[in-house]
C-alpha positions in Angstrom: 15.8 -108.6 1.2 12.9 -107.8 3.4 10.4 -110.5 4.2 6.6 -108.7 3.8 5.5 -110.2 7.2 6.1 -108.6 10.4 9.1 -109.9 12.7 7.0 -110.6 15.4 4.8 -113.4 13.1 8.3 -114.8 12.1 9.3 -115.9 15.6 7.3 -119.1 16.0 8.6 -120.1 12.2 12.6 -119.6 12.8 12.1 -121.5 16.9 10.5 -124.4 14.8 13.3 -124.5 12.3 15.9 -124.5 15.1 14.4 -127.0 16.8 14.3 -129.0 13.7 17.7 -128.6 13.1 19.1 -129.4 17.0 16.5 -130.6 19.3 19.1 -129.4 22.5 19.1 -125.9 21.1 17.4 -123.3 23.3 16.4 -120.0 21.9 14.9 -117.8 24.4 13.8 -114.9 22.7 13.8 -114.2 18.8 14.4 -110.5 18.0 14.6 -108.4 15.4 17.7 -106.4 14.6 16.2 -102.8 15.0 14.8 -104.4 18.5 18.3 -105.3 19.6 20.1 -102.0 18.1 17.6 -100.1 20.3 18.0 -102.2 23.5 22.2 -101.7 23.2 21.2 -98.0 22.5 18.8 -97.1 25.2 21.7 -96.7 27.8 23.8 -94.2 25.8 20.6 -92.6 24.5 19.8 -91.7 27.8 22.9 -90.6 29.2 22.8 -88.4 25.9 19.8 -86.9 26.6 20.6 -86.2 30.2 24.0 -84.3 29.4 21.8 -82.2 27.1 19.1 -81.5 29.8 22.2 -80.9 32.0 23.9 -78.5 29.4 20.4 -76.9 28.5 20.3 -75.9 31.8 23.9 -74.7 32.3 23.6 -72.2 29.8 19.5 -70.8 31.3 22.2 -70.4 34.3 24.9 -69.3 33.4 22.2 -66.4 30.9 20.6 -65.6 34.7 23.7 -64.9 36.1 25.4 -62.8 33.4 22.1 -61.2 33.1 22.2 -60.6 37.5 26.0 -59.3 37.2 25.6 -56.9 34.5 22.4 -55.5 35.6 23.8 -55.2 39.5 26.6 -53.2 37.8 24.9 -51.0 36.1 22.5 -50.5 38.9 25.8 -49.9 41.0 27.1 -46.8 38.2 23.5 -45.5 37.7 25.0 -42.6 39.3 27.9 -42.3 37.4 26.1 -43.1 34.3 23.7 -39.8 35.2 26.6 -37.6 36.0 28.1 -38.9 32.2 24.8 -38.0 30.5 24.1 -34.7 32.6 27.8 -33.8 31.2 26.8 -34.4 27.8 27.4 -38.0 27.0 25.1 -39.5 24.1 23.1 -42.9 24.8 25.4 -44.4 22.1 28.1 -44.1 24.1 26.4 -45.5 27.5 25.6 -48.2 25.4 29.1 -48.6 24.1 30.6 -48.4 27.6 28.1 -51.0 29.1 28.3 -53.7 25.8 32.5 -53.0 26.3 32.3 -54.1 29.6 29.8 -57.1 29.3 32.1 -58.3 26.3 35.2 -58.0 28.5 33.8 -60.5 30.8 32.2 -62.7 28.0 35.8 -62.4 26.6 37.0 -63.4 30.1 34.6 -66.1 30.6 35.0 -67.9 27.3 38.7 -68.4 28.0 38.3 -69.8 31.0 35.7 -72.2 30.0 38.2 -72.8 27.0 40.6 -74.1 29.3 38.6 -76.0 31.5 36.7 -78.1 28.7 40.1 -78.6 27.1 41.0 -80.3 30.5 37.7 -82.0 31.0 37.7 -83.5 27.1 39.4 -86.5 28.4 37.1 -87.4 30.9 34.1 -86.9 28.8 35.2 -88.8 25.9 33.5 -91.9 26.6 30.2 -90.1 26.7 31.1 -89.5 22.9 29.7 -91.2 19.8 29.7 -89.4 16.7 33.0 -86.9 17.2 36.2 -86.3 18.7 36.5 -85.0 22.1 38.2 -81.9 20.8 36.2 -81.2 18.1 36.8 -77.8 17.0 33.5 -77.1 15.2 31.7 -78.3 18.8 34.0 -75.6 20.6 33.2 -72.9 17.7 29.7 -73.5 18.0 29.5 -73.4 22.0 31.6 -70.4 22.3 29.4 -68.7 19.8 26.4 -69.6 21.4 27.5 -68.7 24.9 28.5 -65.5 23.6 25.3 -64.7 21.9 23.4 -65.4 25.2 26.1 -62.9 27.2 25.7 -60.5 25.1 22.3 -60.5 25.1 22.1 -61.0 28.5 24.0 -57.1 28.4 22.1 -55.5 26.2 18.8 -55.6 28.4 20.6 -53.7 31.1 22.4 -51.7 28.6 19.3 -50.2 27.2 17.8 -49.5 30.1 20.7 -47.6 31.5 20.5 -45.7 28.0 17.0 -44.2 29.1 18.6 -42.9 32.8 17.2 -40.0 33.3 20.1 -37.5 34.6 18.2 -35.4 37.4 16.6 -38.8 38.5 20.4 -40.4 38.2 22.2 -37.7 40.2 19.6 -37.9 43.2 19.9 -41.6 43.3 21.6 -43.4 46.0 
């Protein structure tokens, strides 16, 4: 049962009783428990909330670099993509080619990150509260969510490799 006054207006009350009880007693501080679940707390809440900062900016990374590659490359085939439209290939199929490519090395990526965080649970499981190192709904999610921002990452370079112009494409070096 809750008592209506606040903790803090208890203190003086329970250090009196104590003291009444065993005059030898020393009581240095009187706290509530929410005060003392948040003081053991505080440490692993941090460290939480840096691993997320740290992961939040692991994947802005690792969407600027997938973003970098897949661009570079298709700046790199702008030719070849020309000379494939000048010869009659639709912008669905440009489209295709590039997405194909940028899910081959999402496809690529993901498994080696698969591997790696399989081998890195261990260590990180004492960062853990609430699951399992190997969690499979954690890895689901993660992979999904890294492949959503790969792919997306693709798709900007993708459609603007589907607006090439040929003549411009074949003249382009």
């Amino acid at each position: 049962m809750r008592s209506p006054k606040p903790a803090a207006a208890l203190a003086p009350v329970i250090l009196r009783e104590i003291r009444s009880l065993d005059k030898d007693a020393v009581a240095r501080r009187v706290l509530t428990m929410e005060d003392l679940l948040s003081e053991n707390m505080a440490a692993p809440r941090f460290r939480t909330l840096l691993l997320t900062g740290f992961g939040v900016l692991a994947l802005l990374l690792a969407s600027i670099g997938t973003y970098g590659v897949i661009a570079y490359s298709v700046t790199q085939r702008t030719q070849e993509i020309g000379i494939r439209m000048a010869l009659g290939a639709q912008r669905g199929a440009v489209l295709k080619m590039i997405m194909g490519r940028g899910a081959l090395l999402t496809l690529l990526g993901v498994s080696i990150g698969l591997v790696a965080s399989f081998a890195a649970t261990r260590a990180l499981s004492g960062f853990l509260f609430v699951i399992r190192a190997g969690d499979p709904l954690t890895f689901v999610v993660g992979i999904g969510l890294l492949s959503a921002v790969a792919m997306t990452a693709t798709l900007l370079p993708a459609l603007r490799a589907m607006r090439i112009d040929p003549l411009v494409a074949l003249r382009y070096e």
